[in-house]
C-alpha positions in Angstrom: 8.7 -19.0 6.1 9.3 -17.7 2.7 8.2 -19.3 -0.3 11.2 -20.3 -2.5 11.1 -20.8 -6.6 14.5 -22.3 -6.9 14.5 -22.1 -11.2 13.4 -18.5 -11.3 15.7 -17.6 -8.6 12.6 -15.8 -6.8 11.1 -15.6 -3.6 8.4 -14.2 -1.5 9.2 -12.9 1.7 6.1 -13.0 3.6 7.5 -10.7 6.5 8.1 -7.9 3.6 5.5 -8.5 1.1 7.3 -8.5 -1.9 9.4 -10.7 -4.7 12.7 -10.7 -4.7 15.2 -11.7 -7.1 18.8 -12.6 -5.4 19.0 -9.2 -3.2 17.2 -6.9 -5.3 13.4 -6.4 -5.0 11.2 -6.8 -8.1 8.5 -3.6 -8.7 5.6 -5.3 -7.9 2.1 -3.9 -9.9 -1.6 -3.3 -8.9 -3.3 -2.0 -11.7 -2.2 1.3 -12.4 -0.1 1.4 -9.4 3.6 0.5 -9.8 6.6 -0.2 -6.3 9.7 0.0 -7.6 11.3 -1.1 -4.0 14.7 -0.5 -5.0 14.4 3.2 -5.8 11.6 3.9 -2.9 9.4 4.6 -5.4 5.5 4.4 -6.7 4.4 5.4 -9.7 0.7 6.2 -10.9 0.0 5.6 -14.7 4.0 5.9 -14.8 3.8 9.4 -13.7 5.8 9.2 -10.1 4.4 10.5 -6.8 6.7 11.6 -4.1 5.8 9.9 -0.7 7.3 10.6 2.3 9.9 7.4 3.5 6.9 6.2 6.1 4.3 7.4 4.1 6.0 5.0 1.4 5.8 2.1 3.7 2.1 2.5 4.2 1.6 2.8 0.8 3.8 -0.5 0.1 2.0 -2.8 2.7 -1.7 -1.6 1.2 -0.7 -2.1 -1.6 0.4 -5.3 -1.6 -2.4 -6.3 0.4 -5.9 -5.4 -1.6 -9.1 -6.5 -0.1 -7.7 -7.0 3.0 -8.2 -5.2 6.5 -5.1 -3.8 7.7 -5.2 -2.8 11.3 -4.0 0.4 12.2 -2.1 -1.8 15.4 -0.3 -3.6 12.5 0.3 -0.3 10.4 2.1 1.1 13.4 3.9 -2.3 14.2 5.1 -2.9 11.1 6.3 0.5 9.8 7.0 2.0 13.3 8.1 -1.1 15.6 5.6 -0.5 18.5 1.8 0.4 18.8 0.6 3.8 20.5 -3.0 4.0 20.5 -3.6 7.8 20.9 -1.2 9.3 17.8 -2.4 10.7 15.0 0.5 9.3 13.0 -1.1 6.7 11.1 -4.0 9.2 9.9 -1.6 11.5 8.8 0.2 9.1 6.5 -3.0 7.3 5.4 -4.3 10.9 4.2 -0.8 11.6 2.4 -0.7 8.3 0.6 -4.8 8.4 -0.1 -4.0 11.9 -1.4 -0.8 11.3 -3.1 -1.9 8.4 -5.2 -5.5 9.3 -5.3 -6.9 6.1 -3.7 -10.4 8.1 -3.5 -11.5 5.7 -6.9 -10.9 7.7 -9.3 -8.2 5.4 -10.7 -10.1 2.1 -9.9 -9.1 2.3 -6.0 -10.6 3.2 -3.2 -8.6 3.7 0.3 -11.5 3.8 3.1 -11.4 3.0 7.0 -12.9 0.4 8.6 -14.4 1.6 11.9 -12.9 0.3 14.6 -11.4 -2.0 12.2 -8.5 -0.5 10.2 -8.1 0.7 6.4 -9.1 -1.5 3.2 -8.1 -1.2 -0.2 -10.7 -2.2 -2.5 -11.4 -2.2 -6.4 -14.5 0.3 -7.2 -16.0 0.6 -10.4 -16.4 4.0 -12.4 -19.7 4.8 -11.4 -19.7 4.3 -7.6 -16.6 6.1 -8.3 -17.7 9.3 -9.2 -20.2 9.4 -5.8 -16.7 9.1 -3.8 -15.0 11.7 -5.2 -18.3 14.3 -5.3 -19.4 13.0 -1.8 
């Protein structure tokens, strides 16, 4: 059930994962990554990256969810409507978006999978960085 602010006019819909003011979604911000929701759009360091419509909604829902495992069986449920264990559909998008907005750490993010697990979003400092991105 959504959580409801009734002064600010502002809720969370947990089902989407993002504020909402009236009918229009608020950009929601993780570090140098910004969702503007309306527009379909995510910008790094202001500079905007063109994602693909499903490879926005990957994007969106690991965004909004740092530190935690996200299943690729809820990936495909959530952004696709059914699970189908043997595509390569979800890899695909996870490379485009870890591509795309450069989740390898250099900007203070890294986008890894979990074996057998799913994909985690994670802060990584500089340093450990630098071994991602040469490694």
């Amino acid at each position: 059930m959504p959580r409801q602010n009734k002064n600010a006019k502002i809720r969370f819909d947990e089902g989407q994962g993002q504020m909402t003011g009236g009918n229009r979604p608020l950009p929601f911000e993780l570090g140098p990554y910004r969702i503007d929701f309306r527009s379909r759009r995510i910008y790094v360091h202001s500079q905007y990256v063109a994602l693909k419509p499903k490879s926005f909604d990957v994007a969106a829902l690991l965004l909004q969810n740092p530190g935690t495992i996200i299943s690729r069986e809820k990936l495909y449920e959530r952004i696709w409507g059914a699970y189908k264990k043997e595509s390569r559909t979800i890899d695909v998008h996870i490379s485009w978006v870890r591509t795309g907005l450069e989740l390898d750490g250099r900007h203070g993010w890294l986008l890894s999978a979990v074996r057998q697990h799913g994909y985690l979003l994670q802060p990584i400092e500089p340093r450990r960085a630098l071994r991602h991105r040469r490694g």
